[in-house]
Each structure stands twice: as C-alpha cells, then as structure tokens.
N, C-alpha and C positions, 0 to 999 in steps of 0.2 A: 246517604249516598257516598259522601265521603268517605265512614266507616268499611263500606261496602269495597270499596273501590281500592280502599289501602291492603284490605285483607286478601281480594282477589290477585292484586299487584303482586303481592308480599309472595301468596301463595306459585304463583305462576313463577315470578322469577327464581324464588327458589327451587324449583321444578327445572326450569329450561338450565340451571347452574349444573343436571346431575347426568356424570356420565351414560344413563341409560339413555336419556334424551340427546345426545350427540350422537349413542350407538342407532337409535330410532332414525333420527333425521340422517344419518349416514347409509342406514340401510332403505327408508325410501327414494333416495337418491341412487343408489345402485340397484334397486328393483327400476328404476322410472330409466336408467342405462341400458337396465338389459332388456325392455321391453320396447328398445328404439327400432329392432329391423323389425319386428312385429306390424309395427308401425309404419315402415318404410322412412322412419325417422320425419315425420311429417312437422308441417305447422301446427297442426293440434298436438301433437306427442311433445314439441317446445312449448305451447304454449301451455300446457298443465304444470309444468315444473317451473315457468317464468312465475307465471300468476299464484300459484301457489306459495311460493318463495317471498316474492313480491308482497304479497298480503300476511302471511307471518312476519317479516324483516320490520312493515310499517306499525303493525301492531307492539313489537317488542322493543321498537325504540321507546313510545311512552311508557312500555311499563320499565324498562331498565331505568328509565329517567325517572320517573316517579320513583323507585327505589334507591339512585344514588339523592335525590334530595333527601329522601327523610335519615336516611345514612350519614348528610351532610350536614343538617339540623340537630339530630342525633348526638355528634360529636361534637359539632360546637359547641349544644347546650354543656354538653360534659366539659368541654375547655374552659364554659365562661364560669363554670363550679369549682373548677381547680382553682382559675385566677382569683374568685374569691375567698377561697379558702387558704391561701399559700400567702403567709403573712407578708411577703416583702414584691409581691407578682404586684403590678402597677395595673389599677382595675379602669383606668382610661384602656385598654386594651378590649374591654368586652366589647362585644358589637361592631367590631372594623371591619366586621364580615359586609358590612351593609354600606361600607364607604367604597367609592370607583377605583379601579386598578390604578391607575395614579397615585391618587391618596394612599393607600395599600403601599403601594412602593415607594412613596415618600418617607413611608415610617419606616419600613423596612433597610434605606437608606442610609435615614437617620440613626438607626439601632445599629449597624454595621459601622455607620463612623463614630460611633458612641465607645462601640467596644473593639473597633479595630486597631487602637493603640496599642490593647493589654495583649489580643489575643495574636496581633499577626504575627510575632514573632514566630512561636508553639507553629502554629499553623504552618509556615513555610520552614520549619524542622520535618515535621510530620511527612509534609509533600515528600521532603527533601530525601527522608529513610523509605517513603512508598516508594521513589526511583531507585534509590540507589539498589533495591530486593533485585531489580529486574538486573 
C-alpha cells in the first residue's frame, strides 16, 4: 500500500507541476465562465466549480505533503552522509531534525555566537558595500 501510494503520489504530483495542467485547469475554468449566462449563472452553475475545486484542492494537499516529506527525508538523509563523510563536520549534528524548534534554535544560537566573533566583522563590510551599490 505504501509502495503504491508513494508512486501514485510521486506520479500525480509531478503531473499537476506541468504547464499543460495549469493550461487544462485554466481552460476548464474559462469554459465553466463562459457557460455562466447559459446557465443564468445559477446555484448549480456555482456549485459545480465550487465543488469541484473543492475536491481537487483537498486531495492535492496530501499529495503535495506526502511529496515534500520524502523530498524532506531525502535530503537530510543526504546531509546526515555529508556530515559523515566531511572529516572535521561534528556528527552530534545528525538527527537535530527530530529535536523541537527550541532545541533547533538553541543550537543555531549557539553556532552564531560560536562564530560571531570571527565572522561579524566580514559580514557588516559586506552589508556595508551591498548599501553603499545603491
């Protein structure tokens, strides 16, 4: 099921990414316009493009979701490969994915006051020449 469901995901999302399917979805929206005085622009003439919309939107959040996580698993695995492979990368670093935004920012804190001695100088030159361009 899983299998099934990754490849179906996989497959859709990368489908609803391509501009024919914007050109599609852009032209049943202006056929469902022009077919409004047909209609007398009725409750049902709304409610086919409500509901229809409606039910595509909810279905494409979980597949866009399902595809930014394994996009998200994806490259971390690739990051925690680096950190192991990069002789002087400090491998307490793997897996912080999985500590709370707090902790996350605590380290990230800590790494800025670590290295904000060496680097702020550099840093507020740089600022200093991106102003002065304008």
């Amino acid at each position: 099921m899983n299998k099934l469901f990754t490849k179906v995901a996989g497959r859709i999302a990368a489908w609803s990414g391509k501009p024919i399917t914007f050109i599609l979805a852009l032209g049943t929206v202006l056929v469902w316009a022009a077919t409004g005085p047909m209609f007398q622009f009725s409750d049902v003439w709304q409610l086919v493009i409500n509901t229809g919309t409606t039910i595509v939107t909810f279905l494409m959040v979980f597949l866009v979701q399902n595809s930014q996580n394994r996009d998200a698993s994806a490259m971390q695995a690739k990051l925690d490969e680096l950190l192991r492979a990069v002789g002087k990368a400090r491998e307490e670093f793997i897996g912080i994915e999985h500590l709370t935004d707090v902790e996350i920012e605590d380290i990230r804190k800590m790494l800025e006051a670590s290295d904000g001695a060496k680097k702020q100088p550099s840093a507020k030159r740089s600022v200093g020449r991106l102003l002065d361009r304008r």
